[in-house]
C-alpha positions in Angstrom: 242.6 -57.2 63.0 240.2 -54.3 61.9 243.3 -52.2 60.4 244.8 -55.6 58.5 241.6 -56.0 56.9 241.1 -52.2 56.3 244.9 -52.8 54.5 243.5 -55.6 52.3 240.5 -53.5 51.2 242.6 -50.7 49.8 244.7 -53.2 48.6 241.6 -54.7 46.2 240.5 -51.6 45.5 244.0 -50.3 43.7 244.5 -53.3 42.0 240.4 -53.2 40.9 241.8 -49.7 39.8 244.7 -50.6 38.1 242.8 -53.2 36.3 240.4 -51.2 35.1 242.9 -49.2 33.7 245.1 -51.6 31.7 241.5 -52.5 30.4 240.7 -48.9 29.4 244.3 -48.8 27.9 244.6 -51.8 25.7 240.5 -51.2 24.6 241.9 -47.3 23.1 245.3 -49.0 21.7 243.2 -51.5 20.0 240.6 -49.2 18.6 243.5 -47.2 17.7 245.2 -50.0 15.8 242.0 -50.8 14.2 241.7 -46.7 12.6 244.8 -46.8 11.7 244.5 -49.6 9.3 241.3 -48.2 8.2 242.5 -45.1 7.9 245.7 -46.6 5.4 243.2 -48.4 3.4 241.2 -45.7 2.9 244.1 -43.9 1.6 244.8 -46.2 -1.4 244.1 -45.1 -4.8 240.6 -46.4 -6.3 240.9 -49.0 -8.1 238.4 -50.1 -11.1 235.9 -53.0 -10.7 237.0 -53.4 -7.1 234.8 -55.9 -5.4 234.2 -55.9 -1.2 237.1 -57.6 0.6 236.8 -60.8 1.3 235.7 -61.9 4.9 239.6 -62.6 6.6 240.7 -59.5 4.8 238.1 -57.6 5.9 238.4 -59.0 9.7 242.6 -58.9 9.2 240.9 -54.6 8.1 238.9 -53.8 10.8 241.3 -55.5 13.7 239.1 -58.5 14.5 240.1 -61.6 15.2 239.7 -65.1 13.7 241.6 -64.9 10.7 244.1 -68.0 10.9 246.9 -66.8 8.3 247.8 -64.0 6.0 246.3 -64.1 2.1 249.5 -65.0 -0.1 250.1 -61.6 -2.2 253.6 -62.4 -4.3 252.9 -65.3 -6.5 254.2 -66.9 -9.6 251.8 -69.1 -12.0 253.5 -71.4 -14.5 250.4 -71.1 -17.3 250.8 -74.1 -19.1 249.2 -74.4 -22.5 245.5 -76.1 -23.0 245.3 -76.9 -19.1 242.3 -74.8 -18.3 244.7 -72.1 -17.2 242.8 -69.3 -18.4 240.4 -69.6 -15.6 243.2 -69.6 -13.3 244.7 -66.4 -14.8 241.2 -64.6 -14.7 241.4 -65.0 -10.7 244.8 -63.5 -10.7 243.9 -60.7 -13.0 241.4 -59.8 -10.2 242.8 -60.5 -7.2 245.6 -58.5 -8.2 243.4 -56.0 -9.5 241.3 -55.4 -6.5 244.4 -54.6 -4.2 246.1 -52.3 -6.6 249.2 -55.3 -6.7 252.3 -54.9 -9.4 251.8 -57.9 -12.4 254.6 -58.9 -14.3 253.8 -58.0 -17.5 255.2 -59.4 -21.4 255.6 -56.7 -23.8 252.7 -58.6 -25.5 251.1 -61.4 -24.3 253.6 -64.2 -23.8 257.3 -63.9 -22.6 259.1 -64.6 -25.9 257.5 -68.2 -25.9 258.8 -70.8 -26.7 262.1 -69.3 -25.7 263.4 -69.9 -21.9 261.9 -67.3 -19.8 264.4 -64.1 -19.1 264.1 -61.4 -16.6 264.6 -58.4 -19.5 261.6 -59.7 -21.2 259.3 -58.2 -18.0 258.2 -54.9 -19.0 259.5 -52.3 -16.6 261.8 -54.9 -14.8 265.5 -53.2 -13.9 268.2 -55.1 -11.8 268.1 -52.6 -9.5 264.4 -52.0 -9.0 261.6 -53.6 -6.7 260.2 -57.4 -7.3 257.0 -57.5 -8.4 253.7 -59.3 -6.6 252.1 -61.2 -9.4 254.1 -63.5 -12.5 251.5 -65.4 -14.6 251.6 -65.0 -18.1 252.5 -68.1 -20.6 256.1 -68.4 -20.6 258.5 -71.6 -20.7 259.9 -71.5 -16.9 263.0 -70.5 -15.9 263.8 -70.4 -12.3 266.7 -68.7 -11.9 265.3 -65.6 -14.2 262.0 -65.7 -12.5 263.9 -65.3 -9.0 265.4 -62.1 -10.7 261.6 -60.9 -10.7 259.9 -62.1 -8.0 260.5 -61.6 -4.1 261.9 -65.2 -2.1 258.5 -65.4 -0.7 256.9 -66.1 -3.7 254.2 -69.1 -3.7 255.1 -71.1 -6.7 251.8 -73.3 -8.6 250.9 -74.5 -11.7 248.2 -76.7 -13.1 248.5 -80.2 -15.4 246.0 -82.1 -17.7 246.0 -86.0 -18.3 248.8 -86.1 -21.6 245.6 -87.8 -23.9 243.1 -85.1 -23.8 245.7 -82.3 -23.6 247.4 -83.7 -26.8 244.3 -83.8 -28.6 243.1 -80.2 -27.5 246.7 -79.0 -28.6 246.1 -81.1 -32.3 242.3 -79.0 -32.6 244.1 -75.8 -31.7 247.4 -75.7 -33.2 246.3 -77.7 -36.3 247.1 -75.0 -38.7 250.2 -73.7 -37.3 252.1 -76.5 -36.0 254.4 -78.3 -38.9 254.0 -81.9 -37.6 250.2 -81.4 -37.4 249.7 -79.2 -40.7 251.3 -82.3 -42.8 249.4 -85.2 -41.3 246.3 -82.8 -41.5 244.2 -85.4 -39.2 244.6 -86.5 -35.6 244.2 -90.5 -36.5 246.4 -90.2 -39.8 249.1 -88.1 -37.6 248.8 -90.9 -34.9 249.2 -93.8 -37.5 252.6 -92.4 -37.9 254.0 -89.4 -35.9 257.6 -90.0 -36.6 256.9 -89.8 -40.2 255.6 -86.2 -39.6 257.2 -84.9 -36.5 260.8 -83.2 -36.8 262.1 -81.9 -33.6 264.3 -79.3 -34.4 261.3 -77.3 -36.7 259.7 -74.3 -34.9 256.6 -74.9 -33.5 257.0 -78.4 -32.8 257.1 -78.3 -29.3 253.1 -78.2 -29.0 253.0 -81.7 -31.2 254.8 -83.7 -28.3 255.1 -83.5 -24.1 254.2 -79.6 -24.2 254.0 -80.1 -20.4 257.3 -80.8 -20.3 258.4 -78.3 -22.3 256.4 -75.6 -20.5 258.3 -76.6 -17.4 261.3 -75.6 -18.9 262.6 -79.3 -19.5 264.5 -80.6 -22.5 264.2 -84.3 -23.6 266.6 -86.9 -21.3 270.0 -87.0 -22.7 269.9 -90.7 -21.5 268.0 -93.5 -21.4 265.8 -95.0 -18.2 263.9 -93.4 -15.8 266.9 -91.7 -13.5 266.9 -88.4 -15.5 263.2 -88.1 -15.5 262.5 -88.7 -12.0 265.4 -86.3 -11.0 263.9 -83.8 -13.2 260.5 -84.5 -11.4 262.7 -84.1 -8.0 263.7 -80.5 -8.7 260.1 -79.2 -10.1 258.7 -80.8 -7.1 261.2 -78.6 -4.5 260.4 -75.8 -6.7 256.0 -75.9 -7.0 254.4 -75.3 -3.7 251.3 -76.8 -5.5 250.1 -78.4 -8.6 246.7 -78.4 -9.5 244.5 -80.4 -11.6 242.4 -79.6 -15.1 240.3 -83.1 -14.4 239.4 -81.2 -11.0 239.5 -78.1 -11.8 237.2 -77.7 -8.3 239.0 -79.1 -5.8 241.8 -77.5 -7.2 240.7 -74.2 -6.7 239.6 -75.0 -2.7 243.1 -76.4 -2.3 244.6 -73.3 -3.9 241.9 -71.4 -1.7 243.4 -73.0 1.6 247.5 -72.8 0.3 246.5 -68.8 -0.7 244.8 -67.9 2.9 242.4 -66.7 0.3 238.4 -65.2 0.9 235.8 -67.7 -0.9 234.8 -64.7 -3.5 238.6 -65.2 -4.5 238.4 -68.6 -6.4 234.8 -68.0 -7.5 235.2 -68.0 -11.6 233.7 -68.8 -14.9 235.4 -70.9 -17.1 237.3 -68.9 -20.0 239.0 -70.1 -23.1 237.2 -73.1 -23.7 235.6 -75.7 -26.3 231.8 -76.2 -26.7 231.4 -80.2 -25.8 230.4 -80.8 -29.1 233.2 -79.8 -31.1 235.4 -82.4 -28.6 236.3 -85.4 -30.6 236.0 -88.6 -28.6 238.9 -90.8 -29.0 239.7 -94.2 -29.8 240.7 -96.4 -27.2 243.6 -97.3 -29.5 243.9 -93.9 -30.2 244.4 -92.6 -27.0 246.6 -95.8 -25.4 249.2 -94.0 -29.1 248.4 -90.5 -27.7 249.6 -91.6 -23.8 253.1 -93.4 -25.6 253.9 -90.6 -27.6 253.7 -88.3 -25.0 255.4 -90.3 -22.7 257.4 -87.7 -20.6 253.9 -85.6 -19.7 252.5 -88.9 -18.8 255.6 -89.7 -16.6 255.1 -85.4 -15.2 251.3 -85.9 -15.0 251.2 -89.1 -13.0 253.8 -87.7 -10.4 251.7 -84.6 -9.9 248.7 -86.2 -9.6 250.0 -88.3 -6.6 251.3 -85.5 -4.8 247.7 -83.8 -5.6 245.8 -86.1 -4.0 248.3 -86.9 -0.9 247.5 -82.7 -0.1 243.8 -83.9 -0.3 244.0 -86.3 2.1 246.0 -83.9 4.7 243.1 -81.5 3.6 240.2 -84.1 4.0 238.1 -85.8 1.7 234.9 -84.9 3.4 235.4 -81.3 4.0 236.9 -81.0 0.0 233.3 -82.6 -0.7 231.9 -80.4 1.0 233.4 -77.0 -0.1 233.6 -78.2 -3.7 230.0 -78.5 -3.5 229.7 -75.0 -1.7 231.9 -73.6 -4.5 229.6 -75.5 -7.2 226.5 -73.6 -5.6 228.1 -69.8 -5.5 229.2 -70.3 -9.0 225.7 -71.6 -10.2 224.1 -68.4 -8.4 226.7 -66.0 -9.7 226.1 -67.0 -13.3 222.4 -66.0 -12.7 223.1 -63.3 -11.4 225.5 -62.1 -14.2 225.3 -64.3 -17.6 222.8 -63.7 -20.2 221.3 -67.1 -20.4 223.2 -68.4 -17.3 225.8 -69.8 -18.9 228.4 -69.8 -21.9 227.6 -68.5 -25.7 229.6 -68.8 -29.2 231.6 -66.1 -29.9 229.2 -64.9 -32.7 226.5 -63.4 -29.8 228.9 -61.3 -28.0 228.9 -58.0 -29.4 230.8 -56.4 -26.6 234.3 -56.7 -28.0 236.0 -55.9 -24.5 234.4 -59.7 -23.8 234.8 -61.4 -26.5 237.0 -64.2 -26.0 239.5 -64.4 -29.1 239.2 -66.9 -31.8 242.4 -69.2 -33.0 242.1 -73.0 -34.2 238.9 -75.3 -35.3 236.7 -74.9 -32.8 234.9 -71.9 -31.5 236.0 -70.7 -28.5 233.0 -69.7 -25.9 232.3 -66.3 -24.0 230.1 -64.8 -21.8 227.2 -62.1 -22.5 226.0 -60.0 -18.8 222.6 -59.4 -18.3 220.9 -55.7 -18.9 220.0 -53.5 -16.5 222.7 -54.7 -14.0 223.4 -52.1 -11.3 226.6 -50.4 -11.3 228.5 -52.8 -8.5 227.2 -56.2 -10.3 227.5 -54.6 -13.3 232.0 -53.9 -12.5 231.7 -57.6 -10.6 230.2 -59.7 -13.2 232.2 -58.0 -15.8 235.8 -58.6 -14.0 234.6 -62.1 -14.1 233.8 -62.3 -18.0 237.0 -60.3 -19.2 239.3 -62.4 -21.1 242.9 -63.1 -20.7 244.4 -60.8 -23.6 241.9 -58.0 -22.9 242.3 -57.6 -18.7 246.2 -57.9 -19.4 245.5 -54.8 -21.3 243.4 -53.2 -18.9 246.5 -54.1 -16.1 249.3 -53.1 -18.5 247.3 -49.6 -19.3 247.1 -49.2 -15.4 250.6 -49.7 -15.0 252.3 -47.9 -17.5 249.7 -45.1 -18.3 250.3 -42.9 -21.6 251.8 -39.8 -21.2 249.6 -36.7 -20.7 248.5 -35.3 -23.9 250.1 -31.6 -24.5 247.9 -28.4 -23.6 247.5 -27.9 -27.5 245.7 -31.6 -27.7 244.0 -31.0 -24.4 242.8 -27.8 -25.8 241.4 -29.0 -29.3 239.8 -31.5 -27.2 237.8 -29.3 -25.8 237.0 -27.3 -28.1 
């Protein structure tokens, strides 16, 4: 009896042991793990007005546990015109910024718009090369070119506006350019009559009627009814991951947060290309009931998206959107005083830093953003990510990724001198 239980007590002592061991073991291969993605990370190149990672990044970083998913990094952004898409573009800019991630860049600033969007437009692109992470410049969508672009994993959004106040923003901005609009030179004597104004076939026409519908790369229905429309619908909807909306520009940006796997820094914006409420005309009730019918098709595109918007809310949850739009609200209020001159938006005319000055095109003035003095260096890089306009951070990304070629030793050398 005495040796069986002197067996059992070396028998709980070498599996004690071995336990201890396995325990030593998988603590070193986890610390390991856990240098070696420091170690990687620390082994990037800097990159310019980079902000702290986000918390699951910086968990997903250091090895810890409790991240639930993996941020979305390839992404493709349909940037429809005056949808409040600007704001969505500055978050890209600097989400793709941060992490050093390939954009897909125009040659200027749009993709040969209003043309169909084609792979040889992408600066850089070659058949043969790499995919890039990041497509979100305005171009008239093309699937199968912007497959020859992106990788298969690519999370496909886009954002729509109710057809009434995105017709009359597109009739304030596009006034002097558009054909249809220039000869009925006001919004109520073009809506008294848009036939008499509006010629299809005329360049630039597109923004005068359904320009959501043309931005999603859809012509008119060759025939009559609602088949055709709601099979076009069908296809964008297997296509779009998500939709988001202008009229809750908010809760679109937790959704997007929650589709993304994204850190809460990463939808934190300012508004960018945008009308002072003043200059807004209100409309007619008749007015807008002839806005809605002319634009029937958007009204048809809008009212399916904003269905399938609001179903994703409810598999979300109404009370916890509530409550992290009204998180969201709070961080954003704090970061403009933290940053913004004034705390808020200013005409166009007090921003003397042309790197921030938003640009100028149509009626109305656009409104910008002026940072505080005496910020310190890492507020100073954050706020100022967050203020940079569209046209000038897509020339800050397209200097970054296709730097000039080094100046000769005979320039370097008068340079010094």
């Amino acid at each position: 009896m005495r040796v069986l239980y002197g067996h059992c007590c070396r028998f709980q002592v070498l599996w004690a042991a071995l336990a201890v061991s396995m325990t030593i073991g998988f603590t070193i291969q986890l610390f390991g793990v856990s240098f070696q993605k420091r170690a990687s990370l620390s082994q990037l190149p800097p990159t310019p007005w980079a902000p702290p990672l986000p918390k699951a990044e910086q968990e997903e970083a250091e090895g810890r546990p409790g991240h639930r998913c993996q941020p979305r990094r390839h992404l493709v952004f349909l940037k429809s015109h005056k949808t409040g898409s600007s704001t969505i573009i500055n978050l890209l800019h600097r989400f793709g910024d941060a992490r050093g991630l390939r954009f897909a860049l125009p040659a200027r600033y749009q993709f040969s718009y209003p043309n169909l969007f084609q792979a040889r437009r992408v600066k850089g692109w070659h058949p043969r090369g790499r995919p890039f992470d990041i497509l979100c410049h305005h171009m008239r969508f093309n699937l199968p070119e912007v497959q020859k672009v992106m990788p298969p994993d690519s999370f496909y959004f886009s954002i729509v506006r109710h057809p009434v106040s995105l017709a009359e923003s597109a009739f304030s901005y596009y006034r002097s350019v558009v054909p249809a609009f220039r000869r009925a030179g006001t919004l109520p004597q073009f809506l008294a009559s848009p036939q008499r104004f509006y010629r299809p076939s005329e360049r630039g026409n597109h923004y005068a009627r359904n320009l959501l519908w043309f931005d999603f790369g859809l012509d008119p229905p060759a025939a009559p009814g609602l088949a055709p429309i709601q099979a076009a619908l069908a296809t964008l909807e297997r296509t779009f991951h998500l939709v988001l909306l202008t009229e809750h520009m908010d809760e679109s940006l937790v959704l997007l947060r929650d589709a993304l796997c994204w850190g809460e820094e990463d939808i934190l914006a300012f508004r960018h290309n945008f009308r002072s409420p003043e200059s807004v005309r209100p409309l007619a009730p008749v007015e807008a009931a002839r806005l809605q019918a002319w634009n029937n098709l958007d009204w048809h595109l809008y009212t399916h998206f904003n269905r399938s918007f609001w179903e994703r809310a409810e598999r979300f949850g109404r009370a916890r959107l509530a409550r992290e739009v009204g998180a969201l609200r709070q961080r954003r209020a704090e970061r403009m005083q933290q940053c913004l001159q004034g705390g808020g938006p200013l005409e166009a005319g007090q921003i003397a830093d042309e790197r921030i000055r938003p640009f100028q095109f149509g009626q109305a003035p656009i409104l910008g953003y002026v940072l505080r003095p005496s910020l310190d260096p890492e507020w100073q890089a954050l706020c100022q990510r967050m203020v940079t306009p569209e046209l000038q951070y897509k020339d800050l990304l397209d200097a970054k990724q296709f730097p000039p070629p080094p100046q000769g030793n005979g320039s370097q050398a008068g340079g010094v001198r």
